[in-house]
C-alpha positions in Angstrom: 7.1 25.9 21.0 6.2 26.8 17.3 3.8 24.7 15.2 2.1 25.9 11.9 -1.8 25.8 12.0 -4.4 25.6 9.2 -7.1 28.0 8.9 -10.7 27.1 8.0 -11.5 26.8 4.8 -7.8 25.8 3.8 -5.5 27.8 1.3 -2.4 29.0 1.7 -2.8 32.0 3.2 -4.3 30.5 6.0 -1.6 29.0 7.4 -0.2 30.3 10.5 2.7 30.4 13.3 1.4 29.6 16.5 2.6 29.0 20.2 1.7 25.8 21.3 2.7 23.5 24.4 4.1 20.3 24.3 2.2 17.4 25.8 4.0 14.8 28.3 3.5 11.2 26.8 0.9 8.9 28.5 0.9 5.1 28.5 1.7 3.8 25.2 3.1 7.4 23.7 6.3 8.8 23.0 7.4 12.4 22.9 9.5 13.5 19.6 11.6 16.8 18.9 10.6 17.0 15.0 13.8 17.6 13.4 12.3 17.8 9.8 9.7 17.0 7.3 8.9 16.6 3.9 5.9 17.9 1.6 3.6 15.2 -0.6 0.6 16.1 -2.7 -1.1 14.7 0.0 0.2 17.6 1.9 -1.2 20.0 -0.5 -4.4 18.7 -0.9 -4.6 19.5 3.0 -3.2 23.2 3.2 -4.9 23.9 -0.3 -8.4 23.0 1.1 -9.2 20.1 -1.2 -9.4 17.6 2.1 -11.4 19.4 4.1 -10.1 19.1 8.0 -10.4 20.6 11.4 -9.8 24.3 12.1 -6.4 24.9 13.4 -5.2 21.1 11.9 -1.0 20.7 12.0 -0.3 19.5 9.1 2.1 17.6 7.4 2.1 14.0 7.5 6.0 12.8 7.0 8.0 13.2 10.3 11.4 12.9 11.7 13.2 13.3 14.7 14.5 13.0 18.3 13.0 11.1 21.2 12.7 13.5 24.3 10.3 11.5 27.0 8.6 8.2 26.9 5.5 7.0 28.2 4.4 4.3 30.5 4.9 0.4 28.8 7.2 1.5 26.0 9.9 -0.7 25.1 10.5 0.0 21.4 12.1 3.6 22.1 14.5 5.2 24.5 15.2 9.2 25.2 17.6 10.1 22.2 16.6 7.6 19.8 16.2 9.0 16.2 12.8 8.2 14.9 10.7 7.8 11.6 6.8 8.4 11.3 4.2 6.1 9.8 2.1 7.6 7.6 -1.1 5.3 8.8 -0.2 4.8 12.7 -2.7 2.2 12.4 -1.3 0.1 10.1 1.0 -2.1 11.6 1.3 -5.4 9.7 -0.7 -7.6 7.3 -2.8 -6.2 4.1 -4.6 -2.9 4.0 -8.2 -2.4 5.9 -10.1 0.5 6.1 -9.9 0.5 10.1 -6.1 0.2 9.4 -5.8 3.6 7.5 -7.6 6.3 9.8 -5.2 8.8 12.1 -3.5 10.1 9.1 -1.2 13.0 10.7 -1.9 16.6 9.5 -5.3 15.1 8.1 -7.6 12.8 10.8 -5.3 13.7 13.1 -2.4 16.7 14.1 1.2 16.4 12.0 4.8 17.2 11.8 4.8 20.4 11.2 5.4 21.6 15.2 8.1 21.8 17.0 6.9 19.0 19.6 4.6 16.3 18.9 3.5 13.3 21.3 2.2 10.3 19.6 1.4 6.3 20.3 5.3 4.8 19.8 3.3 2.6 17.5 2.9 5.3 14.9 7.4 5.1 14.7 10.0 2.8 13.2 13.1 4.1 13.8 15.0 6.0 11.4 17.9 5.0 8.9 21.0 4.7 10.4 22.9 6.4 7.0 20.4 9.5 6.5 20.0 12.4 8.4 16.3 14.3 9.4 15.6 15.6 6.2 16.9 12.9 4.0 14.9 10.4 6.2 11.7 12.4 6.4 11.2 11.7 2.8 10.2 8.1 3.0 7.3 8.2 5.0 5.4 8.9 2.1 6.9 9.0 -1.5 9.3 6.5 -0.4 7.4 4.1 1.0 4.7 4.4 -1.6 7.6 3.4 -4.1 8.8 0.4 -2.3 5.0 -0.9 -2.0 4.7 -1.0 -5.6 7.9 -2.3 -6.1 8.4 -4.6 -3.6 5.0 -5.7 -2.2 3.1 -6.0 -4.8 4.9 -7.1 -7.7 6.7 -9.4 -7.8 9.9 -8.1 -9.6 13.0 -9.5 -10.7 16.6 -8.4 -12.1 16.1 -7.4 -15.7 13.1 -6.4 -15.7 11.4 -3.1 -16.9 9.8 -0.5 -15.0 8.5 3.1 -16.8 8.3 5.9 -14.1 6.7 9.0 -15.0 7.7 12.5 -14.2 10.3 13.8 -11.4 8.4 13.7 -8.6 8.8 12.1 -5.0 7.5 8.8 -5.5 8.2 8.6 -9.7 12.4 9.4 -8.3 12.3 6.6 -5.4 10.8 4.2 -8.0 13.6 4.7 -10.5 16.3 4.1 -7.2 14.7 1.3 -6.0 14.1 -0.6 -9.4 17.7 0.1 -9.9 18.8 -0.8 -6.7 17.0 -4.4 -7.8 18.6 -4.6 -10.8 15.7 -3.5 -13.0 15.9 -1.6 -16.3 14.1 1.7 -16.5 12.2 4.1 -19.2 11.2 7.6 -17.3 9.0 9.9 -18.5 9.2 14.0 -18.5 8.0 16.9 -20.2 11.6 18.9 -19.6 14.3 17.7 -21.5 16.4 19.0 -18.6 15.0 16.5 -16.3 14.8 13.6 -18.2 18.9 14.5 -18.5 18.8 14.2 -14.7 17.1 10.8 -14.8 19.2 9.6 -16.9 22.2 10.4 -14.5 19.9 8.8 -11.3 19.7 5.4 -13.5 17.3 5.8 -16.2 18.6 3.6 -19.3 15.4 5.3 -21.7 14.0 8.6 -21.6 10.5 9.8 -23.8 9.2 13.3 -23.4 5.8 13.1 -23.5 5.2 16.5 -24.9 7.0 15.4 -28.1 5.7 11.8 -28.1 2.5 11.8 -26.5 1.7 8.0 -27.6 4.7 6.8 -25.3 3.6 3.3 -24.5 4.4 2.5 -28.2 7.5 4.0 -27.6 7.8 2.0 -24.7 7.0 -1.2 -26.4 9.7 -0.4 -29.4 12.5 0.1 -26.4 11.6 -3.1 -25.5 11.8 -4.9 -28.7 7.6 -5.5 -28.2 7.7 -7.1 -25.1 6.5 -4.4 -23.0 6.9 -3.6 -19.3 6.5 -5.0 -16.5 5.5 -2.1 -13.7 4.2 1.2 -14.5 4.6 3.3 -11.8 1.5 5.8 -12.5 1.0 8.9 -11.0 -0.9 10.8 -13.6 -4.3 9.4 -13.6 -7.0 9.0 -16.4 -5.0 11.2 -18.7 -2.3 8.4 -18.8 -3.5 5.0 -18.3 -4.6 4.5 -21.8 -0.8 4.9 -22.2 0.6 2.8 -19.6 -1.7 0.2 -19.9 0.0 0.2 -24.1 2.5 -0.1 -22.4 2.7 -3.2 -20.1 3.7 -6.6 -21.1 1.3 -9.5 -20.8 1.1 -10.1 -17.1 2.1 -6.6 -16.4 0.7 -4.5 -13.5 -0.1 -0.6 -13.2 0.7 0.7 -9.8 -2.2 3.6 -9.4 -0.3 6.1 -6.8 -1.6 9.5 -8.3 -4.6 11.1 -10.0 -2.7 14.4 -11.2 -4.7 14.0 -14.4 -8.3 14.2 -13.2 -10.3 11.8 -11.0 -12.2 9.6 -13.3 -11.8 9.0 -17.2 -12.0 5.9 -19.7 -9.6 2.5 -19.4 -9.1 0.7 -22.3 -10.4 -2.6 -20.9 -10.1 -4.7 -23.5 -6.1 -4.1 -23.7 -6.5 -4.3 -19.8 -7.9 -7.9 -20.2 -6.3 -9.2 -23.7 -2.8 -8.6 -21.7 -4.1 -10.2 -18.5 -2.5 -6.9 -16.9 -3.8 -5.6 -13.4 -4.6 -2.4 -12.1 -3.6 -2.1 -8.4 -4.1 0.9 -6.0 -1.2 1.6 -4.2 -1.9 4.2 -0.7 1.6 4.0 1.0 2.1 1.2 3.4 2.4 -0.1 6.8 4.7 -0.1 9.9 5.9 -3.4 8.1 6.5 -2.5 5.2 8.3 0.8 6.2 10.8 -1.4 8.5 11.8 -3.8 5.8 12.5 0.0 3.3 14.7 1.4 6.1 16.6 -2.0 5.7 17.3 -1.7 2.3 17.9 2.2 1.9 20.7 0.7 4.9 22.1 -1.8 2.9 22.3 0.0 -0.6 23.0 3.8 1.3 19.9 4.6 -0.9 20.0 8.6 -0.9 17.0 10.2 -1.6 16.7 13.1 -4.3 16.1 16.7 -2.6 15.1 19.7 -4.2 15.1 22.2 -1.6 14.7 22.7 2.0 12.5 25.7 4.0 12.3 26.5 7.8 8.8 25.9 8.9 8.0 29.8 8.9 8.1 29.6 4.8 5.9 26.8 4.8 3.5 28.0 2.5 5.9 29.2 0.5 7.7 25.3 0.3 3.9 24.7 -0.9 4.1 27.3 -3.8 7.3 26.1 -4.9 5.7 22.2 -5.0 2.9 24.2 -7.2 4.8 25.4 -9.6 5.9 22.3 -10.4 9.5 23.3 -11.2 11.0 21.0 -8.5 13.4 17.7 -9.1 12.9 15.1 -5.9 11.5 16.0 -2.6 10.7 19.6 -1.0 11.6 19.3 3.0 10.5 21.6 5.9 13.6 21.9 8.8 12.4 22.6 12.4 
């Protein structure tokens, strides 16, 4: 079978087709068919050589597909059942430990992007009933780092105001989701043309950021002063200063993404005045993931997708994802 490997030092142009064989599951494992996958900046970081892994590392972390042999004492799964990655195998239940998130696939450990894989059935869920591969294979990740911050750690209800920023994977489920709770929602964008789209996906407020680049006043006047209650931040230092203007008293910054820079100033003393939090989100457990697959069931929640790429074009899925010109999620098709 095919699988795409990773070349030492990383970089695009050292990612490879290769023949591979699959392996039989042992006690404990399950054998999938990966059907299709989906790429994160997480991803990126891998292929681009900013997370430095093993020579020859599969990558790709998100997952989904068919069940084709199972191993000794596995009861979850049967041959044929359509199944869902975890993006830390290790985490099943309960809050986050660092024990709990090593085995990362296409990082600590081999990924999605192969044709075969054969992994602990404790690394699955099953998959949503109402999506297919690729629609599915975007939740591992993006999705279920959205539903963390929404759901898991804050505390949420119907009318209140969440400010997403930009178009990207997680920034799109957030919007759904806060929507899908009856939440009101400013997004942010430098394109006009894509804060038009968030608008259509549910977005009551828009703010280009280009134009208005003190946008947590803005977000305070949209809400007559009161501020918001989530910001779901993906930029980093360049943008806290921003969203933490922007939160109510009480409010919380979910800290997903660092697309900004990796360190830079807080303005603490807004931090504290507002009693507001700062709380890191990394994506979530087997538990968490379960309960998301329930909702996206009961609400048909349909992701966004940009584009789709057989697994040959995978670095060039990656240099689309660079250019930053995509809207929702960029899958890989086995």
């Amino acid at each position: 079978m095919q699988a795409m490997r990773l070349g030492s030092p990383g970089g695009l142009d050292k990612l490879a087709v290769a023949e591979i064989q699959p392996t039989a599951p042992g006690p404990g494992q399950i054998q999938v068919e990966v059907k299709a996958s989906s790429l994160n900046f997480h991803d990126y970081a891998v292929v681009a050589g900013l997370l430095p892994v093993a020579d020859g590392r599969i990558p790709m972390s998100d997952g989904a597909g068919i069940v084709t042999a199972v191993g000794e004492g596995v009861g979850d799964f049967a041959v044929g059942d359509r199944v869902l990655s975890c993006f830390f195998p290790n985490w099943q239940d309960g809050p986050p430990a660092f024990e709990k998130l090593l085995g990362v696939p296409g990082d600590h450990a081999d990924g999605f992007a192969a044709g075969t894989v054969t992994r602990a059935a404790q690394g699955f869920t099953r998959m949503p009933a109402n999506l297919d591969f690729e629609a599915a294979a975007t939740l591992v990740c993006a999705g279920l780092t959205a539903w963390r911050a929404l759901v898991v750690e804050t505390h949420l209800r119907p009318g209140d105001w969440v400010l997403v920023q930009g178009s990207g994977g997680v920034s799109l489920f957030a919007l759904q989701f806060a929507r899908m709770m009856g939440c009101r929602v400013i997004a942010t964008s430098s394109s006009d043309a894509k804060l038009e789209r968030l608008r259509a996906l549910g977005a009551e407020h828009t703010i280009n950021y280009r134009e208005v680049p003190k946008w947590g006043e803005q977000a305070l006047a949209i809400t007559d002063g009161r501020g918001v209650d989530l910001v779901v931040e993906v930029g980093g230092p360049g943008t806290v200063p921003q969203s933490v203007r922007a939160i109510t008293f009480g409010g919380c910054i979910s800290m997903i993404g660092v697309l900004t820079g990796y360190a830079g100033e807080v303005p603490t003393t807004e931090l504290f005045q507002k009693n507001g939090r700062i709380s890191g989100i990394t994506v979530g457990s087997r538990r968490h993931q379960q309960d998301m697959i329930a909702a996206v069931e009961a609400n048909d929640l349909q992701p966004v997708i940009d584009s789709s790429y057989p697994l040959a074009r995978l670095a060039e899925a990656f240099r689309h994802q660079e250019s930053q010109r995509h809207f929702g999620k960029i899958c890989v098709t086995l």
